[in-house]
Structures are given as C-alpha cells and as structure tokens.
TIVO-224628 format. One line per field, with one value per residue: residue number from 1; residue in one letter; chain; x, y, z of N, C-alpha, C in turn. Coordinates in steps of 0.001 Angstrom, whole numbers, plus 524288, in hexadecimal, padded with zeros to 5 digits. Layout:
N
k = c(NUM,...) .
r = c(A,...) .
c = c(A,...) .
n_c1 = c(X,...) .
n_c2 = c(Y,...) .
n_c3 = c(Z,...) .
ca_c1 = c(X,...) .
ca_c2 = c(Y,...) .
ca_c3 = c(Z,...) .
c_c1 = c(X,...) .
c_c2 = c(Y,...) .
c_c3 = c(Z,...) .
***
This chain:
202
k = c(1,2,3,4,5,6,7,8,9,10,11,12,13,14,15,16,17,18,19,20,21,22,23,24,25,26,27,28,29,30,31,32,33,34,35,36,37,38,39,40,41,42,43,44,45,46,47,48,49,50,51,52,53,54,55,56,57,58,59,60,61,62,63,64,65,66,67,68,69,70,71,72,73,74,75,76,77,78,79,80,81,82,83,84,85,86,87,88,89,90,91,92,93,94,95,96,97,98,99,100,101,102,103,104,105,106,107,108,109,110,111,112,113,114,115,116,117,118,119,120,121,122,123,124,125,126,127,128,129,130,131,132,133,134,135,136,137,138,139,140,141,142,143,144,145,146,147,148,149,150,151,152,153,154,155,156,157,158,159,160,161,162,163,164,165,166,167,168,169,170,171,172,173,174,175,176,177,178,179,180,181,182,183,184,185,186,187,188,189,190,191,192,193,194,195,196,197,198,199,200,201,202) .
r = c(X,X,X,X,X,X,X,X,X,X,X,X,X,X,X,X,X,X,X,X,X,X,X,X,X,X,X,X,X,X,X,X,X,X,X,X,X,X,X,X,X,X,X,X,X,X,X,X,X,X,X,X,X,X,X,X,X,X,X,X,X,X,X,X,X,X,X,X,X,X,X,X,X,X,X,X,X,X,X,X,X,X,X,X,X,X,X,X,X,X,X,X,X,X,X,X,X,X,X,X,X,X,X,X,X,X,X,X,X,X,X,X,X,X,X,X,X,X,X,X,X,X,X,X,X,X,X,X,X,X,X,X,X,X,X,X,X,X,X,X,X,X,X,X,X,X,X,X,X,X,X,X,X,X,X,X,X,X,X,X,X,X,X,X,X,X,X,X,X,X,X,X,X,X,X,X,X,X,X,X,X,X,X,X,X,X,X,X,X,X,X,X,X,X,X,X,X,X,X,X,X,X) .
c = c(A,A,A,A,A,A,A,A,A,A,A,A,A,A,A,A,A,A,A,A,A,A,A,A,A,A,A,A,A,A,A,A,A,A,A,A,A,A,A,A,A,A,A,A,A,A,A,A,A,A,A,A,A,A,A,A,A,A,A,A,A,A,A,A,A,A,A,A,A,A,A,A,A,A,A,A,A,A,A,A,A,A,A,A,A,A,A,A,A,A,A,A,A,A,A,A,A,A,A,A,A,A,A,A,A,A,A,A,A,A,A,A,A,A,A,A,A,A,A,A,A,A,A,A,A,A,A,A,A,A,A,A,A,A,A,A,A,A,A,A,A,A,A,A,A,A,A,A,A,A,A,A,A,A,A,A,A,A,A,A,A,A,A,A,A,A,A,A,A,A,A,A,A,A,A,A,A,A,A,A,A,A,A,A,A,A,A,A,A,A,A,A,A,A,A,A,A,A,A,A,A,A) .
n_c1 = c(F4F91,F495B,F49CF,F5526,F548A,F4ED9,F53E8,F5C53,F578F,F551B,F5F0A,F6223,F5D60,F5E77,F6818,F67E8,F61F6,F68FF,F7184,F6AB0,F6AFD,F72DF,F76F3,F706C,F727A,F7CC0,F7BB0,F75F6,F7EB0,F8416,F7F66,F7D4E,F8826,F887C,F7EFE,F7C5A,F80CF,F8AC2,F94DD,F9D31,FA6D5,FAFB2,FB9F2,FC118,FBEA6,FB32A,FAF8F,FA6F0,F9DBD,F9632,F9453,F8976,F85A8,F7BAF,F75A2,F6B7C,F6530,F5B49,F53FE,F58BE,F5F73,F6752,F64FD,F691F,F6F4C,F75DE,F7C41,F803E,F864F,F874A,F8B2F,F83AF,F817C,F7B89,F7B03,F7C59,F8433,F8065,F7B6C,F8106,F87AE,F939D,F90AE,F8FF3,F9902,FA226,FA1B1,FA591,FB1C7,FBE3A,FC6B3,FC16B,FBC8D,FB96C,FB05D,FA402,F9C15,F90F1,F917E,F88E5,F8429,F7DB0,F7BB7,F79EE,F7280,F73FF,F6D8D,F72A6,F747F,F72BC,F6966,F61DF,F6195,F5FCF,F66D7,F6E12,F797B,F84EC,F8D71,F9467,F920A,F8B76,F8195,F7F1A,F7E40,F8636,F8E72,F92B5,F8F96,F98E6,F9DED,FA9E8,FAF59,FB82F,FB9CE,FAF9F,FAB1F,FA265,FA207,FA08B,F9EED,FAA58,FAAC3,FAD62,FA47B,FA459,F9EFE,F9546,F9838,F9B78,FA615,FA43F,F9ADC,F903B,F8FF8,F9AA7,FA004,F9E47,FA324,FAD06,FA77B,FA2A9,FAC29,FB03C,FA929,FA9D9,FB32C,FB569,FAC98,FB486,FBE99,FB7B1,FB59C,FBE87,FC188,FBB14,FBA6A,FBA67,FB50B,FBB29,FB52C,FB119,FB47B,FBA0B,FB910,FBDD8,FB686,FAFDB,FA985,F9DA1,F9AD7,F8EFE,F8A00,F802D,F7C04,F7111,F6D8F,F7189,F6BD5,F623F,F64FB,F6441) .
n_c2 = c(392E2,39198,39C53,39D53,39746,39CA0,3A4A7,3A11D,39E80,3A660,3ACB8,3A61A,3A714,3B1B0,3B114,3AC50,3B0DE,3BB22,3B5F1,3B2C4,3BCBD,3C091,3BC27,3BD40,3C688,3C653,3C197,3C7AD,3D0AF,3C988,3C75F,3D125,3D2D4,3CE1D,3D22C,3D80B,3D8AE,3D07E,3CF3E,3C7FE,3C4E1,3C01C,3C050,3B8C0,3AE2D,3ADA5,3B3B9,3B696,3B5D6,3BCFB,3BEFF,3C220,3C339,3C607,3CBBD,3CB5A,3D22F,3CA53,3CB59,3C8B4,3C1C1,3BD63,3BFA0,3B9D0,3B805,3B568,3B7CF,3B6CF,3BC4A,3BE47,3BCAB,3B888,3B474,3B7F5,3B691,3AAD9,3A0B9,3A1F9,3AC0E,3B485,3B46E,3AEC7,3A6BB,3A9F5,3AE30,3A763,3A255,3A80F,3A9C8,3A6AC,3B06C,3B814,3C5F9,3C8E9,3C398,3C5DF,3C389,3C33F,3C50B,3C556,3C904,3C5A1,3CA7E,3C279,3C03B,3B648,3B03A,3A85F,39BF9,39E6B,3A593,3AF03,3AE8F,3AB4D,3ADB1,3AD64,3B4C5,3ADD8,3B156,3B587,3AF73,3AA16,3A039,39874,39300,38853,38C13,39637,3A45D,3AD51,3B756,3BF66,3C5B8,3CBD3,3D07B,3D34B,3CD3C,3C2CF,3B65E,3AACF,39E27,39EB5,3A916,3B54C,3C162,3CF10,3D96F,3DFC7,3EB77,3F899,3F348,3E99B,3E2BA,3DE1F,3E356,3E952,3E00C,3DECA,3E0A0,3DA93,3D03A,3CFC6,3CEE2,3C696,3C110,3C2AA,3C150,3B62E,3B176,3B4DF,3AD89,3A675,3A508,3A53B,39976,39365,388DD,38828,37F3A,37D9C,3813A,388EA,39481,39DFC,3A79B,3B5C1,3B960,3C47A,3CA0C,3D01F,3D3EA,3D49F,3DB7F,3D841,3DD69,3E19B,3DC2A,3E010,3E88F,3E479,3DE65,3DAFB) .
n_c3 = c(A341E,A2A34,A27C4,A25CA,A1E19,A14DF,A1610,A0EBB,A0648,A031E,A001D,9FA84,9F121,9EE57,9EC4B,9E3BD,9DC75,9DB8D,9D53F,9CC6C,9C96E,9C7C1,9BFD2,9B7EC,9B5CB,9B3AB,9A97D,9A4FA,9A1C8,99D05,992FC,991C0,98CE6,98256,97BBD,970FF,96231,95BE9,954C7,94C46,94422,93D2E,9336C,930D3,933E6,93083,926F8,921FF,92678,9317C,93F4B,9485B,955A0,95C70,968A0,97292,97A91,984D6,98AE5,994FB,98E88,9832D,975CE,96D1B,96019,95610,948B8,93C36,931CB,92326,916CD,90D7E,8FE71,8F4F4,8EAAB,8E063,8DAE7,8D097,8CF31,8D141,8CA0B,8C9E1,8C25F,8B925,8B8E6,8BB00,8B28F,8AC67,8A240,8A32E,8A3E3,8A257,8A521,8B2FD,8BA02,8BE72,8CB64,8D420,8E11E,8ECD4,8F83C,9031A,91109,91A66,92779,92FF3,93AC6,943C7,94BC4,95556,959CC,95DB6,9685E,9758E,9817B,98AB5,990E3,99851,9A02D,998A2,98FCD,986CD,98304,977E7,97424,96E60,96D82,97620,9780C,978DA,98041,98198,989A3,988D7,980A0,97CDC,9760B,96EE7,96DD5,96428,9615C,95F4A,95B3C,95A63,95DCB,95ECF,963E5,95D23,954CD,94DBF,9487B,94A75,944D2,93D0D,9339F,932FA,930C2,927A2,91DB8,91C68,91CED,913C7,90CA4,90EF1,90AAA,900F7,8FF5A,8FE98,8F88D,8EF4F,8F0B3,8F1FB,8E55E,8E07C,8E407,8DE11,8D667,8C7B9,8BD4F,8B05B,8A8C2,8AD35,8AFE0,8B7DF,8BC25,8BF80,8CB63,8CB98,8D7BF,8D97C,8E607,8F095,8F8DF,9037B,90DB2,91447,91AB8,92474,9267F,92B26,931AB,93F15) .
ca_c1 = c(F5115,F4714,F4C1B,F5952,F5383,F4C1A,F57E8,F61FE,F562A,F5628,F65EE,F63BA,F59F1,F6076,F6C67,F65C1,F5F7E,F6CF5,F73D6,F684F,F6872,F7711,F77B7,F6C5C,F74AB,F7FEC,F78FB,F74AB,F82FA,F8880,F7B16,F7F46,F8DF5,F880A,F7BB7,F7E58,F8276,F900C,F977F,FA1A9,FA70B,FB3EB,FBA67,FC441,FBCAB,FAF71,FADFF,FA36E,F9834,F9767,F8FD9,F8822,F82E8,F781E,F73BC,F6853,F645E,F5606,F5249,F5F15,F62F3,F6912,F61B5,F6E13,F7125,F7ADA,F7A67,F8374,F842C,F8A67,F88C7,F8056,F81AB,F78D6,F7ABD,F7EB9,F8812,F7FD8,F78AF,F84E8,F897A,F95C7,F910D,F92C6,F9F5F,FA343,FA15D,FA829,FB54D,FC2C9,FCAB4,FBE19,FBB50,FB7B3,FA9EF,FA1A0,F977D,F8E33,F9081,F8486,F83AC,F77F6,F7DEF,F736F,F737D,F7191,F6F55,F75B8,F6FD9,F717F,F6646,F5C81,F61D2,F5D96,F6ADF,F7082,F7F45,F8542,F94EF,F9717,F91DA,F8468,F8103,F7A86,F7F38,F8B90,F9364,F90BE,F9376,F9C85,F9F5E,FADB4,FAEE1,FBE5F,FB95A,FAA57,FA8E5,FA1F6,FA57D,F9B1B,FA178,FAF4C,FAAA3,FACA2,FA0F3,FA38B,F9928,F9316,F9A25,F9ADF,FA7EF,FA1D2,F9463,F8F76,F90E6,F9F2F,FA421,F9AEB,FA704,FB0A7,FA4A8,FA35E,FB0D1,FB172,FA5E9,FAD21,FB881,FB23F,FAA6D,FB716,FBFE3,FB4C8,FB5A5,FC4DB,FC2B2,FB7D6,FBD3B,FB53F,FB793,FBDFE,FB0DC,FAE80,FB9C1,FB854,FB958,FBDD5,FB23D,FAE12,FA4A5,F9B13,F993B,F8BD8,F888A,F7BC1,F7C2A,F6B5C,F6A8E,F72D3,F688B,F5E95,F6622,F647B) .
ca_c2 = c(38F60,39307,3A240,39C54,39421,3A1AC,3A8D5,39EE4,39E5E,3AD5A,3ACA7,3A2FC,3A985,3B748,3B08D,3AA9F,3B5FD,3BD5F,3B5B9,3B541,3C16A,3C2E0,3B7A3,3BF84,3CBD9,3C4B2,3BEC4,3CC62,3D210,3C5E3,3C976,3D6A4,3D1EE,3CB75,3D4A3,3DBA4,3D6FC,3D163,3CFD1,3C46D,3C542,3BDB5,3BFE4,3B568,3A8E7,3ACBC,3B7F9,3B738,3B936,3C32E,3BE60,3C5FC,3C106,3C944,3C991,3D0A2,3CF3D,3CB33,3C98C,3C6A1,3BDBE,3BEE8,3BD9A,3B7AF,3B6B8,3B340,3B968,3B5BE,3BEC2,3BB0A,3BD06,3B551,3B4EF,3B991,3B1F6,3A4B4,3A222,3A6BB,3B249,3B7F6,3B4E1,3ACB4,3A243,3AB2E,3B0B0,3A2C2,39FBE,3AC44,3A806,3A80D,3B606,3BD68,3C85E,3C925,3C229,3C825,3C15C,3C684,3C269,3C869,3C4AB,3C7CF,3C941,3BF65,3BEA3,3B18F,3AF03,3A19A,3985A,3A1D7,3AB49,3B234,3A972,3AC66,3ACF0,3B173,3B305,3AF10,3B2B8,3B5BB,3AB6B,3A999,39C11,3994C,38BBA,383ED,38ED3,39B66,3AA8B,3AECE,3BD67,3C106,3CB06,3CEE6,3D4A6,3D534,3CC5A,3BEE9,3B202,3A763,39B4D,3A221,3AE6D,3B934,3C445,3D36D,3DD08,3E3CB,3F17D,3FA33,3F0C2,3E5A4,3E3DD,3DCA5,3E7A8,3EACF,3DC30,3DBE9,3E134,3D3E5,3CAF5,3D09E,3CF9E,3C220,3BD1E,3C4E2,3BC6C,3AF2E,3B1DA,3B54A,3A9A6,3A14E,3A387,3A1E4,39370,38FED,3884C,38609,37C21,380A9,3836C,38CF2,3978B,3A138,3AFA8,3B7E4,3BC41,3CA1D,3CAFE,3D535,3D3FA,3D923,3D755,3DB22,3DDC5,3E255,3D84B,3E22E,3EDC0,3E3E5,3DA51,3DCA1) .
ca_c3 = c(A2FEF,A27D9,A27E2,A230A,A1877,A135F,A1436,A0A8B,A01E0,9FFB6,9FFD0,9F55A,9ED6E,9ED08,9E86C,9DDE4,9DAA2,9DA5D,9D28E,9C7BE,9C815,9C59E,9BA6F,9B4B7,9B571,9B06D,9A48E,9A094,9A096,997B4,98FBA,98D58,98A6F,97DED,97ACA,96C1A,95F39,95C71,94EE8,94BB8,93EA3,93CF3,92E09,93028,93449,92EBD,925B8,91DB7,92AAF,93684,9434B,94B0E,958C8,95F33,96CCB,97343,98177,98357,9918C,99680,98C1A,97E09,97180,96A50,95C05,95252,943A0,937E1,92C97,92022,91151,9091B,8FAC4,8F247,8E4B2,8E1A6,8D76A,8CB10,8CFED,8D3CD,8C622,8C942,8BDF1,8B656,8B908,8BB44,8AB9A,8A869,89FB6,8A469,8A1E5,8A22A,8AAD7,8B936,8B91A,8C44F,8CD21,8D828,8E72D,8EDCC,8FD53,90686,914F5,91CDC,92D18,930D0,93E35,94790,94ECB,9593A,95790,9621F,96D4A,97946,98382,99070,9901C,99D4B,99F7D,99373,98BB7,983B4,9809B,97304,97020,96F9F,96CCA,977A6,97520,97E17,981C1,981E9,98CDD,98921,97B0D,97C62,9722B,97070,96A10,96511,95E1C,95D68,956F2,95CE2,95CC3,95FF0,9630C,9586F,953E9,947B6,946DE,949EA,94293,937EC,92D64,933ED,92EF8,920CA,918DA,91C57,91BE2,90D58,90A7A,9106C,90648,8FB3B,8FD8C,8FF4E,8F28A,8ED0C,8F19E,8ED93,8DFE3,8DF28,8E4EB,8DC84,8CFC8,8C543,8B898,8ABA6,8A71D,8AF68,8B26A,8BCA9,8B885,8C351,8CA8A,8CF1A,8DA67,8DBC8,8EB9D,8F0FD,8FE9A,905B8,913A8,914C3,91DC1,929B2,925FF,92CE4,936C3,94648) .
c_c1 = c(F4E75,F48CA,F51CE,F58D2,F5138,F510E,F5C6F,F5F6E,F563D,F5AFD,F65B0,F5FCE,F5C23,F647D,F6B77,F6474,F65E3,F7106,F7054,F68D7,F6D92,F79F1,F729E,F6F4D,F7B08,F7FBC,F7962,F79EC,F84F3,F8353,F7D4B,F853A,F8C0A,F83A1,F7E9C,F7F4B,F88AB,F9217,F9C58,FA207,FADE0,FB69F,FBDD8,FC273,FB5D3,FAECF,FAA30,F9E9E,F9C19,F9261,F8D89,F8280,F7EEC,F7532,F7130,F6595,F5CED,F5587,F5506,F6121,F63AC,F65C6,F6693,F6D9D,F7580,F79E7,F8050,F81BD,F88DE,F8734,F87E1,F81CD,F7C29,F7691,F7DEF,F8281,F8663,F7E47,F7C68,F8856,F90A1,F9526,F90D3,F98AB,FA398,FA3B1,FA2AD,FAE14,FB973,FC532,FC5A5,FBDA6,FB8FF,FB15E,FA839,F9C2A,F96F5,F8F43,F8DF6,F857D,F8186,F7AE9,F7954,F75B8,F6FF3,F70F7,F7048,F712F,F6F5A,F6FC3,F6243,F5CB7,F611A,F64A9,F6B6F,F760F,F7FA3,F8B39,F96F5,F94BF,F8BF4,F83A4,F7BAE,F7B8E,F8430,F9080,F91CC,F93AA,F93AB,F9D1F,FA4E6,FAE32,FB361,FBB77,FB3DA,FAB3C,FA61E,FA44B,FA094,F9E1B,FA6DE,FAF16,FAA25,FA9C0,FA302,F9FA8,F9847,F94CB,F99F8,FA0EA,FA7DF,F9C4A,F9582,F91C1,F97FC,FA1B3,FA0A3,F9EF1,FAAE0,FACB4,FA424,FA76A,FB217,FAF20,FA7A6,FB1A1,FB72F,FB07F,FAFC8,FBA82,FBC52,FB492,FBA72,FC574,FBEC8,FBB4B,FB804,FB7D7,FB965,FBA31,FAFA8,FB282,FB863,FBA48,FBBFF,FB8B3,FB21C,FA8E6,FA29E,F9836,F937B,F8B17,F843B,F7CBF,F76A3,F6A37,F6D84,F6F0C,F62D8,F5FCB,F66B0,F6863) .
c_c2 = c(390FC,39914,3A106,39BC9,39967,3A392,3A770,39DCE,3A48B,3AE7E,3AA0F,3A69E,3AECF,3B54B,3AE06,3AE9E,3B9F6,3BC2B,3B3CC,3BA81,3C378,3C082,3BA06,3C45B,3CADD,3C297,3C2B3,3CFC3,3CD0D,3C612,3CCE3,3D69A,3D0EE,3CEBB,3D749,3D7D6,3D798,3CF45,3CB6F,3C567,3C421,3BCF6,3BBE2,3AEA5,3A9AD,3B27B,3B9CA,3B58B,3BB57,3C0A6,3C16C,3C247,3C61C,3C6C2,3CDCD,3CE67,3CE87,3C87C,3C83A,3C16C,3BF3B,3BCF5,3BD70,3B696,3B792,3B56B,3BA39,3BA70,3BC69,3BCCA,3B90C,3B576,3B33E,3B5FE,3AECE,3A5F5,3A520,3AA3E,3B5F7,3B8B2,3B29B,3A8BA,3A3E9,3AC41,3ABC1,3A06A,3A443,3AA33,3AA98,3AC42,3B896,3C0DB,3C6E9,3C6EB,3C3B7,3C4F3,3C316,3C2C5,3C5DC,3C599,3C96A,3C7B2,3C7BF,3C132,3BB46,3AFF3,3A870,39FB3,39ADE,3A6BB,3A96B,3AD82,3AB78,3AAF4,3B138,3B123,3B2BF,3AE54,3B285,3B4E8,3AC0A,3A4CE,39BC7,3966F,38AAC,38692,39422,3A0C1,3AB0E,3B37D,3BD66,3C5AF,3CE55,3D3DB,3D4B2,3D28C,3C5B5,3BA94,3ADA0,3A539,39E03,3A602,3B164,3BDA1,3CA6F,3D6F9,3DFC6,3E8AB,3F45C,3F6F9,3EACC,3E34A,3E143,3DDF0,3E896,3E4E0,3DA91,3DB09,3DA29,3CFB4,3CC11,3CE0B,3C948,3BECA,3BF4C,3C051,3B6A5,3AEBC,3B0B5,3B0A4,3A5BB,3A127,3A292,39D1F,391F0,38E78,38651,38121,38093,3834A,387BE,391B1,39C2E,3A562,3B2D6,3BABF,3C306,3CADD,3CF5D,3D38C,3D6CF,3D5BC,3DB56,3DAFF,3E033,3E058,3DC16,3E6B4,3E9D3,3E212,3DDDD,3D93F) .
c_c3 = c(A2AC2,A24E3,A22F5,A1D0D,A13D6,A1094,A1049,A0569,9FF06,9FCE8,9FA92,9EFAF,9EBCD,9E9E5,9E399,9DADD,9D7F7,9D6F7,9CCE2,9C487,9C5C4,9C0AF,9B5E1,9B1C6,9B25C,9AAA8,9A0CB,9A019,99C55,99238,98B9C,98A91,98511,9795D,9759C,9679D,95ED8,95799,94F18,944F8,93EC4,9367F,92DFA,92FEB,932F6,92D65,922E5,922E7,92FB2,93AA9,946BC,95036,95C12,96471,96FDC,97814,9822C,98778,993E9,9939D,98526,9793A,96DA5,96561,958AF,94CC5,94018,93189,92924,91A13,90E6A,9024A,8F7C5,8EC70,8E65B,8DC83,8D0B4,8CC02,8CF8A,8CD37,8C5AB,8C588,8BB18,8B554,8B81E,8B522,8AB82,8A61C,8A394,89FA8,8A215,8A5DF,8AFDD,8B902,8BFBD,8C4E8,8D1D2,8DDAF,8EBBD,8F363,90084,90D62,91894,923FB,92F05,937BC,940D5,9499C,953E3,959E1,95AF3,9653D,970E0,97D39,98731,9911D,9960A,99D01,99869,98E7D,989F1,98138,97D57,97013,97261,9702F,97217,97646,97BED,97BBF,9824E,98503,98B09,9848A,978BF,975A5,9724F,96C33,96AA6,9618A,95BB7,95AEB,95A27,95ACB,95F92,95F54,95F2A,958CC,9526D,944E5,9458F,9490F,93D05,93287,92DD9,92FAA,92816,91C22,91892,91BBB,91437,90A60,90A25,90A9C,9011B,8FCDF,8FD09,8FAD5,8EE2A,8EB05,8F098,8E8A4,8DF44,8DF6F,8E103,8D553,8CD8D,8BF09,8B4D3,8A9CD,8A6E9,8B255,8B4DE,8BB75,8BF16,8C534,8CE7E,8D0EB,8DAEE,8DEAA,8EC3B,8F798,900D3,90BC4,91779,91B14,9244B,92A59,92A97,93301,93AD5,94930) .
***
C-alpha cells in the first residue's frame, strides 16, 4: 500500500515537473516571437508621430517599452516672426516667418515593464500586445507595429512626418482670420527641423 502511495506521488511529481518544464519552454518561444524593436507609423489616422515598441528578454521575461516621437516647435508666435508678418499691409510681398521644430522621443506609460508573453499575447494593461502569426506583425490598441527594417525605421518615415507638420502649419494659417486691422500677407515658411535627438536614441 505504502509502495503504491510512493509510486502516484512520483507519477505526480514528474508530471508536474514536465509540464513546467514545457510552459517554461513555451513562454520562451512566444518571448522570442516579440523580442526586437517594432515601428508603427500610420500617415492617414495619425501623421504627425511614429511609435516604436522595444522588447528585450531579461531572464525569461521582456523588458517592454513604448516610445512616441514627434516634432516640437521651436518658437512661439513672435520669435518666429509671424507678428510681424502678420502687420505687414495688404498687396505687399510674400512676408516670411521661421518654423524651427526639435524632433523629441517621449516615452508611454508603458516603459521597462517587466513581462512573459504566453500564446501569443503580452499583458501590459487593459489593452494587450498581441503577435499576429499570419504576417509576423503585432497590434497594441489597433495599431499595427512591423519589425524594424531599413524600410521600416524611424529615419525611413521622418520625410512624411515633415511633410505632415509642413501642411498642418500651412492649413493653419489659411483658417486663422484676423480683424480689418490686421490683414494677413501671404506667408513664406522657412522650415528647419532637427533630428540630433536619433544620433543618440537606443
């Protein structure tokens, strides 16, 4: 009796053991599914930032973050010299003012999280990142992320985020009215944009 009792605790203990050992081994495959940096950059429903999620394995679990880049502006409205241009007379030439913008990387509320993906998934709040097996790509709050490339990379999407805040600038001065007082000159931007800040970021 005793012999028995021995032998369904071993039975039980190996199989414990075996399927640790294969939920361990499964962990670290949906690990490495996610391991690398991955690039979202959408010009239609948000073109003016570029996200970039990073994930780095650290004892069998992910050191997870989230990072927003995006251009800043530089001057406010007089530095830049729109109050002047702004009091230049109707029919005069092209009045020019400066739009200077610093490109920052801000990171989310999801930064250096600690995580174990299991089937797929990586929970890191309300929303989880899911893996896409069809097209190796993931998705976190409906955005879809592709792995980092020389097509898909920060610097790859800088030109349309430019272009984006050139037009926005632009289209904002067409809507803005001003009184009789004050008649609006056509203006000519001289764009500058710094990008310093990719010579450092990891």
């Amino acid at each position: 009796m005793k012999r028995n009792i021995l032998i369904a605790l071993l039975l039980t203990f190996t199989m414990m053991l075996v399927t640790a050992c294969g939920s361990n081994s499964s962990n670290k495959n949906d690990n490495n599914k996610f391991e690398g940096t991955w690039i979202a950059y959408n010009q239609k429903s948000d073109p003016n930032q570029i996200q970039e999620f990073t994930f780095e394995n650290v004892d069998d679990q992910l050191l997870v973050s989230l990072y927003t880049y995006s251009y800043t502006p530089l001057m406010d409205y007089f530095s830049s010299g729109l109050d002047e241009a702004d009091s230049t007379k109707q029919g005069t030439d092209t009045a020019p003012a400066n739009a200077d913008y610093l490109l920052t990387k801000k990171r989310d509320s999801i930064h250096n999280m600690l995580r174990t993906a299991v089937n797929n998934k990586l929970d890191v709040g309300p929303n989880p990142i899911l893996y896409n097996e069809k097209d190796d790509t993931l998705i976190y709050n409906n955005v879809v992320f592709h792995k980092q490339s020389d097509d898909n990379s920060v610097k790859a999407y800088l030109s349309k985020l430019k272009d984006a805040m050139k037009d926005d600038v632009i289209q904002g001065r067409k809507k803005d009215t001003f009184g009789s007082f004050r008649p609006k000159p056509n203006i000519q931007f001289n764009f500058s944009f710094d990008d310093s800040i990719l010579d450092t970021a990891q």
